[in-house]
N, C-alpha and C positions, 0 to 999 in steps of 0.2 A: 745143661743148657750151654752152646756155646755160645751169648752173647753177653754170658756175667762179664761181673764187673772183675777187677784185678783183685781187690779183695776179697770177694771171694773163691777166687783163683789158688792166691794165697794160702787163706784156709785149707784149700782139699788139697795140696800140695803138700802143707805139713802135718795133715792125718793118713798119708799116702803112704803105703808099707817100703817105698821106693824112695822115700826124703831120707835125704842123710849129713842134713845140717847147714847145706850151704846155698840155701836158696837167695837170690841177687837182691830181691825187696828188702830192706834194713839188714844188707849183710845177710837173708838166710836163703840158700840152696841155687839149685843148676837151671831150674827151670827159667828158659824165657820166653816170654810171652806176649807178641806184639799184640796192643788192641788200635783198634781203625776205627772211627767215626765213618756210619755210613747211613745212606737215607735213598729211597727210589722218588727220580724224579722225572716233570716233564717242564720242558722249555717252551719259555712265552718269546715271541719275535723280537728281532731289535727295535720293530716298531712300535711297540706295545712297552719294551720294557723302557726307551726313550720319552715316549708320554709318560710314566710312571714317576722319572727320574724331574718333570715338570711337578708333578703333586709334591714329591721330595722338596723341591725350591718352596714351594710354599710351604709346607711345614717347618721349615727349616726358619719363620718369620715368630714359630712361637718360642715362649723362652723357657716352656719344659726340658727337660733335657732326655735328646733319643739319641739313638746309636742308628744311621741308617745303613740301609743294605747297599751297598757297589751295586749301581743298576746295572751292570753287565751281569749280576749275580741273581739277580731278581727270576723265580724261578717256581713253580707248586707243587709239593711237597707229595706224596702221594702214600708212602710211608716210612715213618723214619725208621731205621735198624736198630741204631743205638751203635754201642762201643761191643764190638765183633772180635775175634779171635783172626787175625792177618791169615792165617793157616787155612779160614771156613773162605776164604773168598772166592776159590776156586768155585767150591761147592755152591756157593748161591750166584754166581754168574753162571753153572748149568742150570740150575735150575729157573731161573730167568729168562734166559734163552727161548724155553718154546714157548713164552707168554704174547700168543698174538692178540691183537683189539683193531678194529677198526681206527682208519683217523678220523679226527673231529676236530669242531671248533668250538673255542673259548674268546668269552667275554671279560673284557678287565672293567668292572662295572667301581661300586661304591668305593671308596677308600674311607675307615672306619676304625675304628679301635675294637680289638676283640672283646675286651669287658668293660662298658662304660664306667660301674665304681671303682674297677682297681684294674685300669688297661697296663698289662705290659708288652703289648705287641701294637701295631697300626698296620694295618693289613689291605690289601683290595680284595674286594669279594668278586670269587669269578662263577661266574654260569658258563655251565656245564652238560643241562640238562642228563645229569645223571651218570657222565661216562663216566668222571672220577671216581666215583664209588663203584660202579661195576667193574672199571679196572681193579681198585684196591682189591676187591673180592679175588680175581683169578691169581694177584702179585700174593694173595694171604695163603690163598689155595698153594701156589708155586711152593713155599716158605716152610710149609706148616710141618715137613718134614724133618727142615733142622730146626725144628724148635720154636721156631717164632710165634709168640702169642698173636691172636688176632686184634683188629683194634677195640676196645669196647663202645668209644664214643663217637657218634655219625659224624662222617667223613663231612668235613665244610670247606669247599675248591675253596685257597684263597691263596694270595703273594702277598709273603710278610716284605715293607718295604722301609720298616725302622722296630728299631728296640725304643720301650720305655723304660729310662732311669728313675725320670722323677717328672710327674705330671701337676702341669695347674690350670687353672679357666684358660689359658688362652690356648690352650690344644684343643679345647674344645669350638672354639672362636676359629681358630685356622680349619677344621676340620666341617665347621658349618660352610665357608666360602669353596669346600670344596665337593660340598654337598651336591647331587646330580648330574656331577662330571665323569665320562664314560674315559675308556683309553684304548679304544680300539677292539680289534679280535684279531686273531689269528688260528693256524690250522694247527693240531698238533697231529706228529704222524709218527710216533716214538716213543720210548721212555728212555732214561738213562740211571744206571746202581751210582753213585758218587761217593768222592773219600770229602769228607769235610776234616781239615785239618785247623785248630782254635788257633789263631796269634793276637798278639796285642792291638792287631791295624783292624781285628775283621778274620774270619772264615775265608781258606782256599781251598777253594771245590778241584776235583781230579776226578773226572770221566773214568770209571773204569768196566762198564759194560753199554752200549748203547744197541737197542732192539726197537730195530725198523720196522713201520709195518705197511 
């Protein structure tokens, strides 16, 4: 599989009848191996992810502690890749390429916590009526030749809009005020492959396939 992790990498590298002792990871062998965080997404409007970045101000009044998302970053996930082999990227932007769908529109409906006893995400729930998932199906379809597992658990549209650290009643307090508040819709008429790169500030997203439809 080319989306193992490094250490695994590792491993067959020094049972490999070609390792000859100086492989880079703790000083052993030649082999290098760039991996890339990467995930298929679709983009919500600036109008949609500007109301979102309003639900933000309000949470932002409780005194759990979250990590929010840069609303220019605000964005639904469709599926994540994981840490990729830099080499496979060529290979899954053709195969992406001839993934057409019709455009459609989404809703930026509830904003919620994904697991009321132990939330670690606060999310808006988007409606969909079902293209998400029938998208995910043809990107699994696309994929399945380099390897990619399919997903096992039902696709649920939503835009993560904060991380949870550490949760108390008043997330729950903020979260009831913001209970029945909608954020708009918008068209979606694309997807995009993205490099997520981790730093200390927050995730920097990098376009590196986008499929018009």
């Amino acid at each position: 599989m080319w989306y193992v992790n490094k250490k695994i990498m590792v491993r067959e590298a020094l049972s490999s009848p070609d390792y000859r002792g100086d492989y880079p990871y703790q000083g052993i062998g030649t082999i290098t191996t760039v991996m890339v965080r990467t995930f298929v997404a679709l983009e919500l409007s600036e109008t949609v992810r500007g109301r979102l970045k309003e639900a933000q101000d309000v949470l932002k009044t409780s005194s759990s502690r979250l990590t929010f998302v840069d609303p220019s970053l605000i964005h639904i996930t469709v599926k994540f890749l994981g840490e990729v082999d830099e080499k496979m990227l060529a290979r899954i932007r053709d195969a992406l390429k001839p993934v057409q769908y019709q455009p459609f529109p989404v809703s930026a409906g509830n904003v919620t916590v994904n697991n009321p006893r132990r939330p670690h995400t606060v999310w808006c729930a988007i409606g969909d009526n079902g293209n998400g998932e029938r998208l995910l199906s043809l990107v699994e379809d696309a994929l399945s030749s380099l390897g990619f597992p399919r997903e096992s658990r039902k696709f649920t549209p939503h835009a993560t809009v904060a991380r949870v650290k550490y949760s108390d009643p008043s997330l729950f307090a903020v979260l009831d005020q913001l209970k029945g508040r909608t954020y708009g819709e918008c068209l979606v008429s694309g997807m995009k492959l993205k490099k997520s790169t981790l730093t200390p500030r927050g995730p920097v997203y990098e376009d590196l396939l986008e499929v018009k439809w």
